[in-house]
Backbone as a ProteinNet text record, in pm:
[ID]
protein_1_A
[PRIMARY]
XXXXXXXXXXXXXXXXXXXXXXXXXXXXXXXXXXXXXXXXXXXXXXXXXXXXXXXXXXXXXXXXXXXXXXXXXXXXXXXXXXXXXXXXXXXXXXXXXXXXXXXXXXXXXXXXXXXXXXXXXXXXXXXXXXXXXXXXXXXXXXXXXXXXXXXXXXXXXXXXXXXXXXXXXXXXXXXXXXXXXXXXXXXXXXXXXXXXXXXXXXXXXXXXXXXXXXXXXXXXXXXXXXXXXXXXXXXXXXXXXXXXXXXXXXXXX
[TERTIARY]
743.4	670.1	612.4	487.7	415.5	463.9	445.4	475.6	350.8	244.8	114.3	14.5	-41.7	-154.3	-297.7	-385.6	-518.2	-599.1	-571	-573.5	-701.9	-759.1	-909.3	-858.8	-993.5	-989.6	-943.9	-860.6	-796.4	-635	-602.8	-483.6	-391.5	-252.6	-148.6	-28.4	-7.9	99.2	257.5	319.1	462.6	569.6	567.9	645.6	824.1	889.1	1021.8	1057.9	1197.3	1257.7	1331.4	1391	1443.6	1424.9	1411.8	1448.9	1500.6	1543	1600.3	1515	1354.2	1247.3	1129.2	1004.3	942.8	866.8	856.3	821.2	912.4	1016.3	1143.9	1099.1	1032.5	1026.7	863.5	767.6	660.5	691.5	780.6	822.5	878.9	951.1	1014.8	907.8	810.3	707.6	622.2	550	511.1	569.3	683.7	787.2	762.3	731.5	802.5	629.6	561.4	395.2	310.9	365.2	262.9	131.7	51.2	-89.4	-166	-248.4	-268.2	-296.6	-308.6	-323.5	-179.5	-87.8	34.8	86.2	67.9	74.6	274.2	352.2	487	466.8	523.8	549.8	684	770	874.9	901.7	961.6	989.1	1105	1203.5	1323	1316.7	1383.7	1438.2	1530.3	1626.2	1763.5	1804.9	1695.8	1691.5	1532.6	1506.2	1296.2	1366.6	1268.5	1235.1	1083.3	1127.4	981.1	942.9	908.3	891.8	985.1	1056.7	1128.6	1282.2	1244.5	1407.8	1444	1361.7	1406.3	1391.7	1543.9	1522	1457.6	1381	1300	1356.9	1369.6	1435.8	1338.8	1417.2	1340.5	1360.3	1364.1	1405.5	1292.8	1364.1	1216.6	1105.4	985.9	902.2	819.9	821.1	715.8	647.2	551	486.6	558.8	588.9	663.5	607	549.3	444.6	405.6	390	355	215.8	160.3	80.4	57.1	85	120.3	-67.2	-76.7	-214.6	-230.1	-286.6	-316.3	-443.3	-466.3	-579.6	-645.6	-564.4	-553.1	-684.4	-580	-662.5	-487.6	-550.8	-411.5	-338.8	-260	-150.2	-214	-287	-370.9	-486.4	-519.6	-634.6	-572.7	-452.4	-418.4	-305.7	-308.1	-237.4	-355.3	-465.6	-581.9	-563.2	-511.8	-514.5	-452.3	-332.3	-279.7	-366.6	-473.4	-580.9	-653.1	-703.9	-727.8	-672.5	-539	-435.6	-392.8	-438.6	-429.2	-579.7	-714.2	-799	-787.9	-749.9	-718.5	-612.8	-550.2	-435.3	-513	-532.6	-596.9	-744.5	-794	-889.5	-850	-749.7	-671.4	-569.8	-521.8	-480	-552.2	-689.6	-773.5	-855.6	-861.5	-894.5	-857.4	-754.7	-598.7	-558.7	-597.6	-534.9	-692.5	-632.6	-727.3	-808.7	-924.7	-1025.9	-951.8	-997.4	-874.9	-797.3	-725.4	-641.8	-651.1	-610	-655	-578	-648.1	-590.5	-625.1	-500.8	-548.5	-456	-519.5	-457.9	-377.4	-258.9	-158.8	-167	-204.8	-200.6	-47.9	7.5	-63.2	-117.6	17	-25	83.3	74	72.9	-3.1	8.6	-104.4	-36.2	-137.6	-68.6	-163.8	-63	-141.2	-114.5	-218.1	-200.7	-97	-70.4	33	130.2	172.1	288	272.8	389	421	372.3	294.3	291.8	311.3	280.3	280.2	293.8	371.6	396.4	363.9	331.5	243.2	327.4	377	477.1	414.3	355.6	321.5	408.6	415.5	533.6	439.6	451.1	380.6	509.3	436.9	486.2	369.6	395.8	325.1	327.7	186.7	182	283.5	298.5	352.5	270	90.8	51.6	-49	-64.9	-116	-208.9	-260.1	-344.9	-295.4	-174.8	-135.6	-153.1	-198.8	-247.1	-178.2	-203.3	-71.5	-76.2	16.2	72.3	43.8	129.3	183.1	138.8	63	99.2	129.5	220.9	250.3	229.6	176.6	147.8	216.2	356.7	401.4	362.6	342.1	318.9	393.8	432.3	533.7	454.1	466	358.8	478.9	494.3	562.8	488.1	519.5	440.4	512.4	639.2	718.3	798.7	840.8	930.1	917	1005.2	1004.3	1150.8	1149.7	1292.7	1333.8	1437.1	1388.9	1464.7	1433.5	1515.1	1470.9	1326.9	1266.9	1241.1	1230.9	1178.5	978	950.9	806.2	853.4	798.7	794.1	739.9	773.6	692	659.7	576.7	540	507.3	479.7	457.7	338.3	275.2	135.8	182.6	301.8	243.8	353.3	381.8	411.7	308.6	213.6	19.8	-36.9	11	-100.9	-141.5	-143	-172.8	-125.5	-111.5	-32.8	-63.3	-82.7	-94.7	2.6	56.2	125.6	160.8	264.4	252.5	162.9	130.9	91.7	-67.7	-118	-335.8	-311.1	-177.4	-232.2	-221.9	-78	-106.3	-248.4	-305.9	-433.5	-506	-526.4	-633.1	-628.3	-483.2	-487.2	-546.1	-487.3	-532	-649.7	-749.2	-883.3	-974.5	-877.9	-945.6	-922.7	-825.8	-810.3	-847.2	-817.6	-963.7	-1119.7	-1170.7	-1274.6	-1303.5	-1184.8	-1178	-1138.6	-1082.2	-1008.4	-1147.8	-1214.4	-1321.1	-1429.7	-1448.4	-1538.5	-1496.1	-1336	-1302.7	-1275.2	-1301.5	-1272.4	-1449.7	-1581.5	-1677	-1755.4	-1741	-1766.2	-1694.1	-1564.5	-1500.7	-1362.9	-1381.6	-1236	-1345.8	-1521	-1544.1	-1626.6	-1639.7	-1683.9	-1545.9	-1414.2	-1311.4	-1251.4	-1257.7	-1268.1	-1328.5	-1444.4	-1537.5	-1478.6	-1481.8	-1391.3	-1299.1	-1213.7	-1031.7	-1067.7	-1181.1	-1136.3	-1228.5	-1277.1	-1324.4	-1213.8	-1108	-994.1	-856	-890.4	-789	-749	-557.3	-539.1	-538.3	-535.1	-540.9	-630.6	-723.9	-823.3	-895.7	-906.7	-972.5	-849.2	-707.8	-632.4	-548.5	-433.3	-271.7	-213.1	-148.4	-73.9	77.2	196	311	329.1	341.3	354.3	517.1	576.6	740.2	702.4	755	724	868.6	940.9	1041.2	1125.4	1098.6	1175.6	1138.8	1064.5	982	913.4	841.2	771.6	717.6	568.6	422.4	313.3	256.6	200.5	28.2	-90.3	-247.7	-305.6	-402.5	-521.1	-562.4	-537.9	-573.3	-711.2	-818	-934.3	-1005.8	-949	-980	-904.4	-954	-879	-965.1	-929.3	-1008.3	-1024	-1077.6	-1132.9	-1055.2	-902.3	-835	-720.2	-749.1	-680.9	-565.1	-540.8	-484.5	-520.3	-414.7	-450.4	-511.9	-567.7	-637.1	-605.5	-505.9	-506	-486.9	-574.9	-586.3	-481.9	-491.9	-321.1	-385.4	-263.1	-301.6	-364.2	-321.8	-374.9	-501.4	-533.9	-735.1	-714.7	-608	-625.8	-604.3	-650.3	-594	-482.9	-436.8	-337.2	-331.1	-336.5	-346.1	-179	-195.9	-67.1	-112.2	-46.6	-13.2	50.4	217.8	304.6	417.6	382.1	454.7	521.3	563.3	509.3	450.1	347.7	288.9	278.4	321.1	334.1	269.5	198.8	82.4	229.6	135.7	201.9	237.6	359.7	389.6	293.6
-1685.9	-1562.9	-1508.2	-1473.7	-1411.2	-1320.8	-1268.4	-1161.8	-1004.3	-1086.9	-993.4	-1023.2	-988.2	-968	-915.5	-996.4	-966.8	-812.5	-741.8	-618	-550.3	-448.3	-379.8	-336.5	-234	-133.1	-42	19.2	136.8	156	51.7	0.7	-23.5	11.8	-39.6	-93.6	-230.9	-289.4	-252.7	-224.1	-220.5	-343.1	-437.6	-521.5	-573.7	-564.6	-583.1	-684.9	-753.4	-809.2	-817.5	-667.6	-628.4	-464	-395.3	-250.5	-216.2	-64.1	-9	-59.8	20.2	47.8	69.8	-11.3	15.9	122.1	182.4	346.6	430.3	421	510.7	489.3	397.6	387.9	454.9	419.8	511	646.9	731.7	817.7	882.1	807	869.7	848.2	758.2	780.8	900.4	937.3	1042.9	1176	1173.5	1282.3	1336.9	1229.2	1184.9	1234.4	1232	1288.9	1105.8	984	870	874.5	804.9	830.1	755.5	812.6	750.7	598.2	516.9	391.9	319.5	361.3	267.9	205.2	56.1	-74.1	-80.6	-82.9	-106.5	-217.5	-358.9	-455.4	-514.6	-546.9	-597.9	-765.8	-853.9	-962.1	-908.8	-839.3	-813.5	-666.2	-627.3	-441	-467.5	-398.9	-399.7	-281.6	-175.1	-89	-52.9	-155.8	-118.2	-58.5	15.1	102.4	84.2	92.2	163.4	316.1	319.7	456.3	502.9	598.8	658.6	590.4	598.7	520.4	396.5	314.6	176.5	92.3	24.4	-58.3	-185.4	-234.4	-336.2	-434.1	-547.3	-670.9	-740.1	-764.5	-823.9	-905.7	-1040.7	-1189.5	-1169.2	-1283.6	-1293.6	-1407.3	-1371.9	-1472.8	-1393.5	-1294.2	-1164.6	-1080.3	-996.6	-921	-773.8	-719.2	-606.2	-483.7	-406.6	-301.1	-152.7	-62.3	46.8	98.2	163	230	394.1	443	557.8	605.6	721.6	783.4	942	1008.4	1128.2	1212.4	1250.3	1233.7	1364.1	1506.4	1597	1636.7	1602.6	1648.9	1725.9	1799.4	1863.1	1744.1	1728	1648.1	1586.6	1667.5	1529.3	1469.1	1503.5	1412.2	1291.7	1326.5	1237.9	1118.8	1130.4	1048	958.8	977.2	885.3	780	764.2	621.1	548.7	606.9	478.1	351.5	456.9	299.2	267.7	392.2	234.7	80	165.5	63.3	-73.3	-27.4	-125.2	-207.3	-158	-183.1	-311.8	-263.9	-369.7	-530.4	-416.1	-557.5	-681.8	-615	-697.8	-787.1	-754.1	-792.5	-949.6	-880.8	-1019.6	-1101.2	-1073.6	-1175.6	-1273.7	-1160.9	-1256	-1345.1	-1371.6	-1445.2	-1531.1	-1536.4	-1609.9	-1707	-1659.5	-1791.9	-1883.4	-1958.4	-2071.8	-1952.8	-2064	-2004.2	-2027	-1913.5	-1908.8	-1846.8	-1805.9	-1674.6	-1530.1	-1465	-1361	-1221.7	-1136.7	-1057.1	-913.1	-835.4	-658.6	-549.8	-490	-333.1	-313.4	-268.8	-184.9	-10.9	64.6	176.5	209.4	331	379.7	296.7	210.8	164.9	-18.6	-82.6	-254.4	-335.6	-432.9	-514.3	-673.4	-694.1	-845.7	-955.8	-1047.6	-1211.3	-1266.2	-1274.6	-1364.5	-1297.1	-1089.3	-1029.2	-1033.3	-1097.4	-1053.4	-976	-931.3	-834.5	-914.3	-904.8	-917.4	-822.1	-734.5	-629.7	-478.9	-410.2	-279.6	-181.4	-69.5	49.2	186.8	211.2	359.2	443.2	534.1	686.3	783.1	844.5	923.9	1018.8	1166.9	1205.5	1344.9	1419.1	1547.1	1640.3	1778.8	1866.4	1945	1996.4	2042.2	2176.8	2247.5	2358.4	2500.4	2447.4	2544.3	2544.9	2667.4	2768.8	2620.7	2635.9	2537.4	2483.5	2427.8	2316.3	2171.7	2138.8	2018.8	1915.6	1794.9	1665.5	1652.9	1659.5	1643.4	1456.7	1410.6	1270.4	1190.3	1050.3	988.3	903.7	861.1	646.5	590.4	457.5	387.4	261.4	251	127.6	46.9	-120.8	-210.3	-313.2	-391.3	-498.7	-614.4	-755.3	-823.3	-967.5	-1019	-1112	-1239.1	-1341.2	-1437	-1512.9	-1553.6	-1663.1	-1703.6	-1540.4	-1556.8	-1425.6	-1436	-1307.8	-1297.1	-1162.4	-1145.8	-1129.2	-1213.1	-1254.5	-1112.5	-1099.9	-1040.7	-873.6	-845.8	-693	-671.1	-523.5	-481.4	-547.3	-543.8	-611	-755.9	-848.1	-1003.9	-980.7	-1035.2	-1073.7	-1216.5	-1249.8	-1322.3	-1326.4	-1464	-1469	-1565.7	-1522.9	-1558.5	-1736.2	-1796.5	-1917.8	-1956.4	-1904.8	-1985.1	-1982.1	-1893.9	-1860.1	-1954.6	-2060.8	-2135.7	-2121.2	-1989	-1955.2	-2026.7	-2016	-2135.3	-2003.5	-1902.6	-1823.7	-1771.3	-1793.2	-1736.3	-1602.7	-1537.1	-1372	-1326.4	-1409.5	-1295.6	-1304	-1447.4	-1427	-1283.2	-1317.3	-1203.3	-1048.5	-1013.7	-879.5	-834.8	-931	-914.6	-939.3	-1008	-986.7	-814.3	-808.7	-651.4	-527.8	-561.1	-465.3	-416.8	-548.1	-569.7	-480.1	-486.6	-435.6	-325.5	-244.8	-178.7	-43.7	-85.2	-22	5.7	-107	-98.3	22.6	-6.8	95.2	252.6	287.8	406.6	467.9	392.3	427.8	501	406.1	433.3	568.7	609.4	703.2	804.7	820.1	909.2	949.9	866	897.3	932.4	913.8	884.3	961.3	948.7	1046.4	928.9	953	922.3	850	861.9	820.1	695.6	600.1	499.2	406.9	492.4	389.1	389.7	486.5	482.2	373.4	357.9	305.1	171.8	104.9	-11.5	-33.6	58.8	-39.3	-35	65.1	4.8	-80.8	-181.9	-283	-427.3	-394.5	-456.1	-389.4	-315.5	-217.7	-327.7	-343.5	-400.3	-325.4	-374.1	-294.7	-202.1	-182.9	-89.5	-116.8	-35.5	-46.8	-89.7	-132	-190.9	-41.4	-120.6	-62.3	-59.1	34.1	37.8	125.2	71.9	173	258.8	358.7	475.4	531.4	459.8	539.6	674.2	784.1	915.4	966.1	1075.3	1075.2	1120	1133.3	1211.1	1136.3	1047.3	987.1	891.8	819.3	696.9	719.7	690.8	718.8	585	612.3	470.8	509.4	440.2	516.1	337.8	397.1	279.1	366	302.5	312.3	310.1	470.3	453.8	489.8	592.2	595.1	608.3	640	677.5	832.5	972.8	1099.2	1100.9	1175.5	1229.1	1207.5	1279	1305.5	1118.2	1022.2	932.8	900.6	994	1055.6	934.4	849.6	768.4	880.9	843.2	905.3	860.4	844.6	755.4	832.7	789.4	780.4	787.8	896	918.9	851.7	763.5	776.5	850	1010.7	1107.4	1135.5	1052.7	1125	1203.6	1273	1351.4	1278.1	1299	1313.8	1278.8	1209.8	1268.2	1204.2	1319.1	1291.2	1295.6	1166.6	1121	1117.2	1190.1	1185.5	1083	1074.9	951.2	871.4	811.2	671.3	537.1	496	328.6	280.5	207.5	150.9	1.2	-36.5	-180.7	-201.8	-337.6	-369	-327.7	-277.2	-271.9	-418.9	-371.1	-506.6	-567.4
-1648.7	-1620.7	-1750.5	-1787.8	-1862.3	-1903.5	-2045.9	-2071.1	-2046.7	-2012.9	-2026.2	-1878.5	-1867.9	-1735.9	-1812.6	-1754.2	-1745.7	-1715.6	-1741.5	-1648.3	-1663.3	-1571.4	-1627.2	-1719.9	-1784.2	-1909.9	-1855.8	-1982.8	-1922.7	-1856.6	-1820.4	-1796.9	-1938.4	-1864.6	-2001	-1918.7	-1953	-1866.2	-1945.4	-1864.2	-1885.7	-1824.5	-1902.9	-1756.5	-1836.2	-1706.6	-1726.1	-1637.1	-1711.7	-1596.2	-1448	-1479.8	-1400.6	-1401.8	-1299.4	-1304.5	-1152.6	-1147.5	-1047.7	-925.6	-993.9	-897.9	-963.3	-923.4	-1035	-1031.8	-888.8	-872.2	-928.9	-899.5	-1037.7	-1155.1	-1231.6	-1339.1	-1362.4	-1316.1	-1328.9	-1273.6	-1177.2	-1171.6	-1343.9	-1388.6	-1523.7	-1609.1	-1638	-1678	-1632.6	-1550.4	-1534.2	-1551.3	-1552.5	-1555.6	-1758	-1790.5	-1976.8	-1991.4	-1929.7	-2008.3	-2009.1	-1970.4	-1959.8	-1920.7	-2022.1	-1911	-1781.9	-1733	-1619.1	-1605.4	-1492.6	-1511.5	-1599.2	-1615	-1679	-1517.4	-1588.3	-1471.6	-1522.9	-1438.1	-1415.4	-1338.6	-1368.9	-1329.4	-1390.3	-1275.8	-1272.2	-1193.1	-1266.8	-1136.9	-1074.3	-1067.6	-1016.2	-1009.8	-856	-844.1	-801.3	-855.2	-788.1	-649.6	-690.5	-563.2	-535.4	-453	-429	-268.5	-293.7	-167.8	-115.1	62.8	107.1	148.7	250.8	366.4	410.5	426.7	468.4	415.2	289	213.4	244.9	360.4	372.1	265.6	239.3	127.1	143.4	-6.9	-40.3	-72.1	-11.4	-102.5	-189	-297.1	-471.1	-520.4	-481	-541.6	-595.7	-692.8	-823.6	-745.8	-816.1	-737.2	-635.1	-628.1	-517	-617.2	-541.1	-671.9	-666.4	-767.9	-780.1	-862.9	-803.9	-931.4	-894.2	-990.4	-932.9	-1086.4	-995.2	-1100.9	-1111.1	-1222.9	-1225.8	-1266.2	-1138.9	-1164.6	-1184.4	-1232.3	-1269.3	-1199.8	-1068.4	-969.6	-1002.5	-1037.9	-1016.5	-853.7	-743.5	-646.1	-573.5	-468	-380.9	-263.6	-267.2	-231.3	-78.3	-4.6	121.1	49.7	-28	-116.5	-158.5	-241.2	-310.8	-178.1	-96	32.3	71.7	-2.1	78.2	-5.6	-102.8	-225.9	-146.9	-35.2	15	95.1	141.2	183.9	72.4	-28.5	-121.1	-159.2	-194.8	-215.4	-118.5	-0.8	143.4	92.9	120.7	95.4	-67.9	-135.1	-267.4	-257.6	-195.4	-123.7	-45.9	68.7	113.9	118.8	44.6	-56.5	-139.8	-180	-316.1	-216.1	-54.6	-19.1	5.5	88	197.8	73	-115	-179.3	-178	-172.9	-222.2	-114.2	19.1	166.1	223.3	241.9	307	429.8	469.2	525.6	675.7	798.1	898.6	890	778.9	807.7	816.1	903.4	919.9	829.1	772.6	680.8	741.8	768	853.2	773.2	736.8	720	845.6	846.9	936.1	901.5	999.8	947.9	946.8	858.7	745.4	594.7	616.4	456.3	448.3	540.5	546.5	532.1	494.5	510.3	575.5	692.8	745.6	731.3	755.2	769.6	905.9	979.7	1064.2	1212.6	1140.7	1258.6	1188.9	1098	1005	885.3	840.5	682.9	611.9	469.4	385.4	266	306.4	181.9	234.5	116.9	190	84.7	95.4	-9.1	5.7	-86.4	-108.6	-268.2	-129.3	-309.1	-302.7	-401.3	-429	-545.6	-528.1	-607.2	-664.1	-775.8	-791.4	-806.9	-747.6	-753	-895.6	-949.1	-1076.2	-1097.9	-1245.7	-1234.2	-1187.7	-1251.6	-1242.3	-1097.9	-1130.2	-931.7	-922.1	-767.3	-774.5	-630.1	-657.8	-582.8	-559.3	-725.3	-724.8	-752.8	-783.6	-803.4	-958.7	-1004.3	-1160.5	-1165.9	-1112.3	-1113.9	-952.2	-956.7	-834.5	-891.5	-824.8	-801.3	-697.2	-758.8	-584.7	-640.2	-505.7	-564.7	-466.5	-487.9	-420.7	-388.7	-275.4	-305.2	-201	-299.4	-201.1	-208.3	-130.2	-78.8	-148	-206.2	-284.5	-225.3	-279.9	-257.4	-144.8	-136.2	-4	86.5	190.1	265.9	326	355.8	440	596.9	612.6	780.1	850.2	972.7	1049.3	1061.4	981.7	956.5	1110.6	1118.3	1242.5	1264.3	1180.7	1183.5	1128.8	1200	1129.8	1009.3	894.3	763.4	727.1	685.5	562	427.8	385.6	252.3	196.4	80.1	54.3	74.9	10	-58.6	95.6	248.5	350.9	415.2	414.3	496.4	413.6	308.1	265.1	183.2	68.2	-51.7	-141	-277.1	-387.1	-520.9	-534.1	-669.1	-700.5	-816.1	-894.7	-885	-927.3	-909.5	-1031.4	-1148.4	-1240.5	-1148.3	-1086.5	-1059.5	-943.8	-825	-771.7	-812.3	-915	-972.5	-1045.3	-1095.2	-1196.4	-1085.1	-992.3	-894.6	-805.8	-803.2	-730.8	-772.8	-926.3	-1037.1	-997	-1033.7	-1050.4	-923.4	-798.5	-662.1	-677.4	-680.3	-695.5	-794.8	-911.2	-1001.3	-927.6	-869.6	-826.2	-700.3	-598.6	-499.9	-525.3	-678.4	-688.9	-769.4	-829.2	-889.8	-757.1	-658.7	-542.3	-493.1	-458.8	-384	-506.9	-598.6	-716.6	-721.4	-716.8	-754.8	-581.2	-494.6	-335.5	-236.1	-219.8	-158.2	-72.7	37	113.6	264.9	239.1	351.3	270.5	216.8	227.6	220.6	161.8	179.2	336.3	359.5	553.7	607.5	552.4	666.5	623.6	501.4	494.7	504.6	545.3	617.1	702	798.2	945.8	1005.5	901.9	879	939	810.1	800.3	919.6	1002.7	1066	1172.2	1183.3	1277.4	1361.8	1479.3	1649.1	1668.9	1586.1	1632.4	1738.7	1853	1992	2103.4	2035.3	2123.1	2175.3	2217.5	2290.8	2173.1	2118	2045.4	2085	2015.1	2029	1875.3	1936.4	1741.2	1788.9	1692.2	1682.7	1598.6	1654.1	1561.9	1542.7	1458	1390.3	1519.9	1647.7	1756.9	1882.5	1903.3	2035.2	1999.6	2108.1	2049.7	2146.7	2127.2	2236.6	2223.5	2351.1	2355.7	2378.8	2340.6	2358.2	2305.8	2291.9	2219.7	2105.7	2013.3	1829.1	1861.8	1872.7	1858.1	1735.2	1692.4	1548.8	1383.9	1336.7	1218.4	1121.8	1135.5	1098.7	981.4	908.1	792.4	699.3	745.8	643.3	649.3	739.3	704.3	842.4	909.8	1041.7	1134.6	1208.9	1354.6	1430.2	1506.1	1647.3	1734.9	1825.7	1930.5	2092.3	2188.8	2314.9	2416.6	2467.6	2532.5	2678.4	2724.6	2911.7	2990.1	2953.7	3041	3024.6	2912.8	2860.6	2771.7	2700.3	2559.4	2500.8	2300.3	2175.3	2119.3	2090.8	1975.4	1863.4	1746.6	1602.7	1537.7	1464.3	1445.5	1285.4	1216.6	1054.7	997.4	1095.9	990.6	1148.1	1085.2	1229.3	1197.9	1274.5	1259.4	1356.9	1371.4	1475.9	1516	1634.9	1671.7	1754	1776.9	1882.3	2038	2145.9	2268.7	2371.9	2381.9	2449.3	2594.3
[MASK]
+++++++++++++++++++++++++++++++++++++++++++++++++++++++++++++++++++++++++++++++++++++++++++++++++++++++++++++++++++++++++++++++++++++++++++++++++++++++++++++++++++++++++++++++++++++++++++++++++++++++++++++++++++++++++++++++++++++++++++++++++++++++++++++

């Protein structure tokens, strides 16, 4: 494993062998005054996390990274990077696998191959001290399955190099980088609607049946859109609405 990565301008890689988490660690970076764009890359976490505290498993040989950003926008602004971040991902898989495979954004923030996990996207921000209400600190950590995957998840997963891929973890971190820069630049100079209009480009189940587990119930509609602010839209049986903020969503049986 490399000690260095290719990275855009502007970037400063931090990479370790092992850490807790490498969002904990750009967390204490941001906390400590780091500047924006510090790339945290780890081959090993001993405690990676996703969404809602579910833990991450971290054999070496997957991609492991977070990047600590400085947006200063108010805290639903700054929740829209998570489709950048989807948007970048999947970008550098669909490079990376033979022609035929299929590559989709999962809303809120997955990305699959073929209907399976590949990759999962966790931000974590802090709010500034002063009035405002704006974000001091974001991280967006990423975890992309290269080598292997872990069996038995509530979503099936995969992994780049069992879909057919063969890249290394350092081409795809420097390929992510690379997308990513490009997309944070677009939604930093553009807004939150040209990166809209491209995930749901890439959007799985859009137009379908979908099931959305919500923190008390689980409801069933057709995924028709995705709103302004980043929000599912989905189609109730009865003919209404409903706007869903945070879920998980699985194609309907």
């Amino acid at each position: 494993m490399s000690d260095a990565l290719d990275l855009p301008p502007g970037f400063t890689l931090l990479r370790l062998a092992e850490i807790d988490s490498t969002n904990e660690e750009a967390r204490r970076l941001g906390e400590a005054g780091a500047a924006a764009y510090t790339f945290v890359w780890a081959e090993r976490q001993s405690g990676g996390r996703g969404r809602r505290g579910r833990s991450w498993i971290s054999p070496v040989g997957n991609g492991y990274c977070s990047l600590l950003l400085r947006p200063d926008v108010a805290p639903g602004v700054a929740a829209q990077v998570s489709f950048v971040a989807a948007l970048a991902v999947a970008e550098t898989i669909a490079s990376l696998l033979p022609v035929g495979r299929k590559v989709a954004c999962k809303w809120p923030n997955d990305v699959l191959v073929d209907g399976l996990k590949i990759s999962g996207i966790l931000l974590e921000s802090r709010m500034g001290r002063q009035p405002g209400g704006r974000v001091d600190w974001l991280v967006v950590g990423v975890g992309i399955n290269i080598a292997s995957f872990p069996p038995g998840t509530d979503y099936p997963a995969t992994a780049l190099h069992e879909a057919g891929g063969a890249a290394p973890v350092e081409q795809v971190l420097e390929a992510y980088a690379v997308r990513m820069a490009h997309w944070l630049k677009i939604w930093r100079d553009d807004g939150f609607a040209p990166v809209r209009q491209a995930w749901l480009r890439w959007a799985d189940g859009l137009g379908g049946k979908v099931v959305v587990r919500l923190a008390d119930r689980t409801i069933e509609g057709i995924f028709s859109a995705l709103d302004d602010s980043g929000a599912l839209i989905l189609s109730l049986p009865d003919g209404r609405e409903r706007t869903v903020t945070a879920g998980d969503v699985f194609p309907a049986a």
